[in-house]
C-alpha positions as semicolon CSV with decimal commas, in nm:
position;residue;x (nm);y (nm);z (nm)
1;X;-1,056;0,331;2,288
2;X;-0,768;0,622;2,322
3;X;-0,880;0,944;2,371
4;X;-0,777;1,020;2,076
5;X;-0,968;0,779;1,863
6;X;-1,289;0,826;2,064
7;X;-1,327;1,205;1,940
8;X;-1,149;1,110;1,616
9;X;-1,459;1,312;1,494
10;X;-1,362;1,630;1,654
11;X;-1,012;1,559;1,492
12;X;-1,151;1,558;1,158
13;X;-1,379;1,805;1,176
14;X;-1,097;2,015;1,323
15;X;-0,881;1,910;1,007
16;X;-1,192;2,012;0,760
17;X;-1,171;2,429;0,928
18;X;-0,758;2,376;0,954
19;X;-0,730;2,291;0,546
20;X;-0,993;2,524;0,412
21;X;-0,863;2,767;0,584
22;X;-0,474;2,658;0,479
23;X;-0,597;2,590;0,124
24;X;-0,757;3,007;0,125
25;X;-0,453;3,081;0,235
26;X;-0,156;2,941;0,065
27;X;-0,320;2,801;-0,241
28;X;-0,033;2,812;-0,425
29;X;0,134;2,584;-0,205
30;X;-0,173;2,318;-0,259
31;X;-0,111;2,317;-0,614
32;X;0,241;2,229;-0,604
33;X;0,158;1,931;-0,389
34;X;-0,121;1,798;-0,634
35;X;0,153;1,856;-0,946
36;X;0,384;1,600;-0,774
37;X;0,212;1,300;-0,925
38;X;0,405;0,983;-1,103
39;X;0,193;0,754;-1,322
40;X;-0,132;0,953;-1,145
41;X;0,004;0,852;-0,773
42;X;0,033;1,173;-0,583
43;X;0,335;1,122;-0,410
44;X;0,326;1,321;-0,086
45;X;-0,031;1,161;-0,044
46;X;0,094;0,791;-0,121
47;X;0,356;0,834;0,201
48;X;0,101;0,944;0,403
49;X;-0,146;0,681;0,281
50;X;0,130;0,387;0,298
51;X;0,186;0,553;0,733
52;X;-0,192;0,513;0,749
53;X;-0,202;0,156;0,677
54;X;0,071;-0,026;0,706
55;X;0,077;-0,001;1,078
56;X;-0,270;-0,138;1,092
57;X;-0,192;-0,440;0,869
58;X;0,071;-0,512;1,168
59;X;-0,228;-0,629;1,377
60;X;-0,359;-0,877;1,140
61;X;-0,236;-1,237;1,198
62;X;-0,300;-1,415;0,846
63;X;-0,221;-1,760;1,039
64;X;-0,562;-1,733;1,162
65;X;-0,710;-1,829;0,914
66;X;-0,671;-2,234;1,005
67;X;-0,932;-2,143;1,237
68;X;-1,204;-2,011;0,976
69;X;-1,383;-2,263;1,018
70;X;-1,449;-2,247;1,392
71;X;-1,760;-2,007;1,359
72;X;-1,850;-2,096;1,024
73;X;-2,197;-1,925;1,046
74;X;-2,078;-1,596;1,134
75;X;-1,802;-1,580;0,890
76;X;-2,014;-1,699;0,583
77;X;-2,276;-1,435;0,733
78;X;-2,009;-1,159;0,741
79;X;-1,867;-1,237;0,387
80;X;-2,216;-1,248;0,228
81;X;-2,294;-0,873;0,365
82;X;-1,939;-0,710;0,278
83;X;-1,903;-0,882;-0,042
84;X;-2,213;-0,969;-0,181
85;X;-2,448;-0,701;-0,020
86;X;-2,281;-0,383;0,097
87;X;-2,127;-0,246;-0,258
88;X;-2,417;-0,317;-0,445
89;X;-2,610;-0,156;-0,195
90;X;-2,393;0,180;-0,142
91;X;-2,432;0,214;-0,533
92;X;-2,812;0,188;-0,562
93;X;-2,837;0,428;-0,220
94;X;-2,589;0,698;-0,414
95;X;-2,755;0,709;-0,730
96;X;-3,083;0,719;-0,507
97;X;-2,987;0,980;-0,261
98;X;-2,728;1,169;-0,470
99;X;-2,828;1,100;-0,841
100;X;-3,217;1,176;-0,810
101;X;-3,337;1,296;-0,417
102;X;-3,010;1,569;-0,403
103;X;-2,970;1,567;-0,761
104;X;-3,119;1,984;-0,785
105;X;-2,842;2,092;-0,489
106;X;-2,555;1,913;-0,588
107;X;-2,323;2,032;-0,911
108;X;-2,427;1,790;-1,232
109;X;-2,063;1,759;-1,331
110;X;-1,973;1,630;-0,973
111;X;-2,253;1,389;-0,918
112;X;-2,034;1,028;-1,071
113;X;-1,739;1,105;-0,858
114;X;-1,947;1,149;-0,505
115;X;-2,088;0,770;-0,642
116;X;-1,769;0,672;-0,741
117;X;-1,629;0,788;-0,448
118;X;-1,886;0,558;-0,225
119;X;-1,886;0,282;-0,416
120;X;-1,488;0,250;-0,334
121;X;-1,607;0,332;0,014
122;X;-1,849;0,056;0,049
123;X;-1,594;-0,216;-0,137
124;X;-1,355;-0,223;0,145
125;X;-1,441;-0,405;0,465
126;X;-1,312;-0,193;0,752
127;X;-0,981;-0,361;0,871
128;X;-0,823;-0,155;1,217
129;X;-1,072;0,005;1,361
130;X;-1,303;-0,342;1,376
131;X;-1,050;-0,481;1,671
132;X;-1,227;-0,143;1,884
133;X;-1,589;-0,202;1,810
134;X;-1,573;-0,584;1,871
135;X;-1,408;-0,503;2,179
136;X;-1,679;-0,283;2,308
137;X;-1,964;-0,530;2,224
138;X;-1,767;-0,812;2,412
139;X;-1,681;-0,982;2,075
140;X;-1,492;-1,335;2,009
141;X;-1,162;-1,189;1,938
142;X;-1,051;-1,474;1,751
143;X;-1,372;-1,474;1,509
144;X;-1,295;-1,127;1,441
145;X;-0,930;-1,170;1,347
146;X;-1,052;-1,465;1,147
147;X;-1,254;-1,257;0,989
148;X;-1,077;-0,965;0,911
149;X;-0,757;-1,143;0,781
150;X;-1,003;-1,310;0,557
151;X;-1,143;-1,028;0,407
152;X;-0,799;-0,852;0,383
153;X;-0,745;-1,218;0,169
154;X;-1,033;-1,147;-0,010
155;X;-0,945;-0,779;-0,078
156;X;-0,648;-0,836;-0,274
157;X;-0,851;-1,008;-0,522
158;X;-1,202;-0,884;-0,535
159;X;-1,178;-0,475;-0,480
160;X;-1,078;-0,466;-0,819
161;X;-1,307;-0,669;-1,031
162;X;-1,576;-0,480;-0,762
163;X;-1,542;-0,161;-0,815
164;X;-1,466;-0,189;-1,201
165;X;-1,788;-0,343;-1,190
166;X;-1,994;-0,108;-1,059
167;X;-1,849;0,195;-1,154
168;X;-1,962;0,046;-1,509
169;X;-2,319;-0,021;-1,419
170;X;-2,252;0,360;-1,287
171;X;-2,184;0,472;-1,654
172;X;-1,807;0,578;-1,470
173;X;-1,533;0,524;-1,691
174;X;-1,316;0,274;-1,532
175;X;-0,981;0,345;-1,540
176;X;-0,850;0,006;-1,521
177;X;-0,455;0,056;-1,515
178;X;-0,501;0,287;-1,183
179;X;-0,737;0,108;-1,064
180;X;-0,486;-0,243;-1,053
181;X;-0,202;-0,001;-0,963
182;X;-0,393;0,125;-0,646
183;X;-0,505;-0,198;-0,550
184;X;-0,111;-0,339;-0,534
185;X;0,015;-0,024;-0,390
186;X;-0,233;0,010;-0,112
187;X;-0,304;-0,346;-0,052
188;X;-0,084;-0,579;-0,187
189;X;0,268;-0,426;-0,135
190;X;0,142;-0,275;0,279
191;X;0,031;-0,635;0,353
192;X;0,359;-0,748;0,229
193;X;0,548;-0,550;0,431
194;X;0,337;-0,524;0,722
195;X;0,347;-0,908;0,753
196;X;0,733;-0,917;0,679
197;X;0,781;-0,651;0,949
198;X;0,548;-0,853;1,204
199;X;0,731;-1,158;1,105
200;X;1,031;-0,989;1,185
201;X;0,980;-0,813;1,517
202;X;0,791;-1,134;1,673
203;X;1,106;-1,373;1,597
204;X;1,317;-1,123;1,774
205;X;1,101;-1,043;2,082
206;X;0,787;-1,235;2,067
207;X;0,407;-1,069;2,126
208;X;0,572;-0,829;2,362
209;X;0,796;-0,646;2,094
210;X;0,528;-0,697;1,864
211;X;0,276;-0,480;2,100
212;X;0,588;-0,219;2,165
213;X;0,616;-0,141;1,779
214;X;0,211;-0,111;1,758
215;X;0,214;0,123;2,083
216;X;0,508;0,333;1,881
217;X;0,375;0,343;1,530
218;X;0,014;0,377;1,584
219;X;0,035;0,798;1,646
220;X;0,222;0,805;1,310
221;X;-0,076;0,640;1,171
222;X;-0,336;0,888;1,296
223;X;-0,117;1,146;1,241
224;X;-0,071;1,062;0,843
225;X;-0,440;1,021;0,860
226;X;-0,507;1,392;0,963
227;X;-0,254;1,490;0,754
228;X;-0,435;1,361;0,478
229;X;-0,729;1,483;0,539
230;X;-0,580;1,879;0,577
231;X;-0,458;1,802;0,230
232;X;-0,809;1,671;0,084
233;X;-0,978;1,961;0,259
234;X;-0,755;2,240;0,155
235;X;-0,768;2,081;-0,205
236;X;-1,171;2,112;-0,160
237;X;-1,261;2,382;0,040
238;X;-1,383;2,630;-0,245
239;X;-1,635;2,351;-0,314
240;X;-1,777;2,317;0,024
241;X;-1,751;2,699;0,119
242;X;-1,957;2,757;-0,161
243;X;-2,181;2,494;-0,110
244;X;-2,158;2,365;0,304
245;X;-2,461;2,100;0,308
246;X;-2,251;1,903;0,048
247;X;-2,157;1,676;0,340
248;X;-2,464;1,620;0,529
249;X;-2,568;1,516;0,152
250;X;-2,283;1,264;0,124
251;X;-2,354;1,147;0,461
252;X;-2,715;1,041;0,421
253;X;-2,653;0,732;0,213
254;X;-2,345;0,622;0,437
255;X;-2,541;0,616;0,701
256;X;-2,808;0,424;0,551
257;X;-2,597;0,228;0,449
258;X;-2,417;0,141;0,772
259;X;-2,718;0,102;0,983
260;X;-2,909;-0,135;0,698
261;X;-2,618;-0,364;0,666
262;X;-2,532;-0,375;1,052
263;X;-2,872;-0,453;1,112
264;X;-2,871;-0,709;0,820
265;X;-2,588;-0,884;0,907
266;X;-2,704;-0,928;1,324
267;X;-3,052;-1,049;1,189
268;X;-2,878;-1,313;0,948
269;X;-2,625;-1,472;1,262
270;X;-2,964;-1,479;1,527
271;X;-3,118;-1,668;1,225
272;X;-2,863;-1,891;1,205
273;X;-2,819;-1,954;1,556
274;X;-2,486;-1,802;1,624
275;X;-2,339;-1,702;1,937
276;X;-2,440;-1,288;1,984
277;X;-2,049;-1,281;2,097
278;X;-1,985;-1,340;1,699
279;X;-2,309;-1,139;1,596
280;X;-2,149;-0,829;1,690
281;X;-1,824;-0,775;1,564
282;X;-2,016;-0,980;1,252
283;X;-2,258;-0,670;1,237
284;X;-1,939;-0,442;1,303
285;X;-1,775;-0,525;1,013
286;X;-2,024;-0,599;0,773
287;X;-2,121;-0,226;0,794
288;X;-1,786;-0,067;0,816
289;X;-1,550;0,040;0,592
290;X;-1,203;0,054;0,518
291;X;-1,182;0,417;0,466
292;X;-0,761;0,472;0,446
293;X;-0,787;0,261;0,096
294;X;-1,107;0,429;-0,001
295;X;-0,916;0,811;0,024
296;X;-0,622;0,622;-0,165
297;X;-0,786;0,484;-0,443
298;X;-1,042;0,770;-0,470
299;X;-0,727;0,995;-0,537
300;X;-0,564;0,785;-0,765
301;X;-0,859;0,684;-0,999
302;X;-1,005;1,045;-0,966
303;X;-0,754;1,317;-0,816
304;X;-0,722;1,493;-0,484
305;X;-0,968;1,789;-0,642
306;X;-1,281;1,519;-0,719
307;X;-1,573;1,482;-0,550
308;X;-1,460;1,113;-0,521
309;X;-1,243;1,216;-0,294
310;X;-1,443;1,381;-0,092
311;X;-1,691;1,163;-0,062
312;X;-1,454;0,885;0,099
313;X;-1,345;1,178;0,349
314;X;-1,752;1,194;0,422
315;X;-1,701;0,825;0,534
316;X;-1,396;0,905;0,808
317;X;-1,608;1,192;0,893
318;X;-1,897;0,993;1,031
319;X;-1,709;0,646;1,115
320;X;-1,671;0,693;1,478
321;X;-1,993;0,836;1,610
322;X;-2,203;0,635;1,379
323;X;-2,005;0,336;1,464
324;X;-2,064;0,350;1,879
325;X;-2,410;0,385;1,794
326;X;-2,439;0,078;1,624
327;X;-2,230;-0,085;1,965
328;X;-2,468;0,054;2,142
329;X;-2,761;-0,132;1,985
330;X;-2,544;-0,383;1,980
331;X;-2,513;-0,455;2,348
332;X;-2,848;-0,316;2,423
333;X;-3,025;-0,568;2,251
334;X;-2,836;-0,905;2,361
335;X;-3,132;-1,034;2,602
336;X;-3,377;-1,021;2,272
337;X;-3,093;-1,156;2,052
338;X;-3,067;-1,472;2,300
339;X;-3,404;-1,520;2,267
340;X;-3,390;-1,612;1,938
341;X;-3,542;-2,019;1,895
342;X;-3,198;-2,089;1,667
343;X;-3,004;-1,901;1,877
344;X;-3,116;-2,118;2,192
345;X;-3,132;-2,434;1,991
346;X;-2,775;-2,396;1,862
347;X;-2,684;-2,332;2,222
348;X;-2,840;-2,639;2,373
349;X;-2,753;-2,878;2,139
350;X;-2,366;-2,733;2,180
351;X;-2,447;-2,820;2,573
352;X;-2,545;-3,131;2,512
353;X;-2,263;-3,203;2,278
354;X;-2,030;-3,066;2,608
355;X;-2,219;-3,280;2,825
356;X;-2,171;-3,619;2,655
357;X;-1,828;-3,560;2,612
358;X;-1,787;-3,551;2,974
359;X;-1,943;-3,805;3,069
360;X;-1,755;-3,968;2,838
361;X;-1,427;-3,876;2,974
């Protein structure tokens, strides 16, 4: 990891003081910013969002997905907990933690959008940030660019129908016209252009160039990222001066949420005999999220003053630190994963397989 993404905390939690403080101070400046909306997209926001992802789309190759097949238990793992599991779950922990167990400290009329604002959290499988964890837990690297062009795939089609879902069962008004706009401005029409400009650069100088523009772009992405988050925080900073443990609040149920779905998700791939190489980044991105489209569509559905918002910006918050931890359990607990009876029978009849086929050459 970069210095700079290894205390992306510190960055954020910089950026929380840095727009309070800016929003106190020039509030009238704030306000102009939130008027310049078209069709509910904030403009100034939708750049920064747009800098934020695109450049991370880059690194997705959507040709691998001839080889989904290759670790077939670890992907159909992975796509059970992100797409079957981990929304359904965020929903029931925010109306547990936030709609009855914080209920008393939290303001009533806020309460849907901090949901609302996970649920869109916990929808989006984690897409950039997933190539760093699998690295540190000695992951497959092509399993876990299988697997996260397939769920960018997936994304296109199922955020939508998702969320709309469960912001119903949430008794949220589902505004379905942003809702589809969001979804092709912040997925459809980056992926397009992020594939178009990888297409681009690697037919005119190969994986090198390729690599060159991601070294180049990738500080305009964190940078839009902070940006965004001054803006969201100078937008909110009344609500949390006047009431500061709205965070560690919103971060409860994330981080139940991450740890129960990690955990999950390496317990399902040692039952089913896969490699702990693939368990890992498996676990990785079954419990993390793709926050950059959570702050987008949180501020299109709901504005950049909703607790929606905010609660998404709980989520970048928290990524990092909670994330290592989970790499950290991770690769502390590979001699017990190895253990496993499927895990060792999967292994020796793969051996075998190897074996026969050289003494058959």
């Amino acid at each position: 990891m970069s210095i700079f993404e290894r205390y992306l905390t510190l960055w954020v939690a910089l950026c929380i003081v840095a727009g309070i403080a800016l929003g106190r101070a020039f509030p009238g400046v704030f306000e102009l910013i939130g008027a310049m909306e078209v069709a509910k997209v904030n403009l100034p926001v939708a750049v920064l969002i747009w800098l934020m992802i695109i450049p991370m789309l880059l690194k997705i190759d959507f040709a691998a997905l001839r080889g989904v097949g290759r670790h077939w238990r670890g992907i159909g793992v992975t796509l059970f907990v992100n797409w079957a599991v981990k929304p359904f779950s965020m929903a029931l922990l925010g109306w547990l933690f936030l709609g009855w167990l914080f209920r008393p400290w939290l303001p009533a009329d806020q309460i849907p959008g901090y949901i609302a604002g996970l649920i869109l959290l916990a929808a989006a499988p984690c897409t950039a940030m997933v190539f760093v964890w699998s690295n540190l837990t000695r992951g497959e690297p092509h399993f876990t660019l299988t697997q996260v062009a397939l769920n960018d795939a997936i994304m296109v089609v199922a955020y939508a129908p998702i969320v709309g879902l469960l912001l119903g069962i949430s008794a949220i008004t589902v505004p379905w016209e942003t809702l589809l706009l969001s979804v092709a401005l912040y997925i459809v029409v980056p992926i397009v252009i992020a594939q178009a400009l990888r297409a681009r650069t690697l037919a005119r100088g190969g994986t090198a160039a390729l690599e060159a523009l991601l070294r180049r772009i990738n500080p305009v992405s964190l940078g839009a990222l902070l940006a965004t988050l001054v803006l969201l925080f100078g937008f909110q900073g009344r609500q949390i001066l006047e009431q500061p443990l709205i965070i560690a609040m919103l971060a409860a149920p994330i981080l139940v949420q991450v740890y129960f779905n990690s955990a999950l998700a390496y317990l399902l791939n040692r039952l089913s005999g896969e490699a702990h190489c693939v368990a890992g980044p498996s676990a990785l991105i079954g419990a993390s999220n793709f926050f950059e489209l959570a702050v987008a569509a949180a501020i299109s559905l709901f504005g950049l003053f909703s607790g929606a918002a905010l609660a998404t910006v709980v989520g970048v918050l928290i990524e990092v630190p909670v994330m290592l931890s989970v790499v950290r359990i991770v690769n502390a607990s590979r001699g017990w994963y190895e253990r496993g009876a499927a895990v060792r029978r999967v292994q020796g009849a793969a051996a075998a397989a190897e074996g026969r086929g050289g003494g058959a050459s």
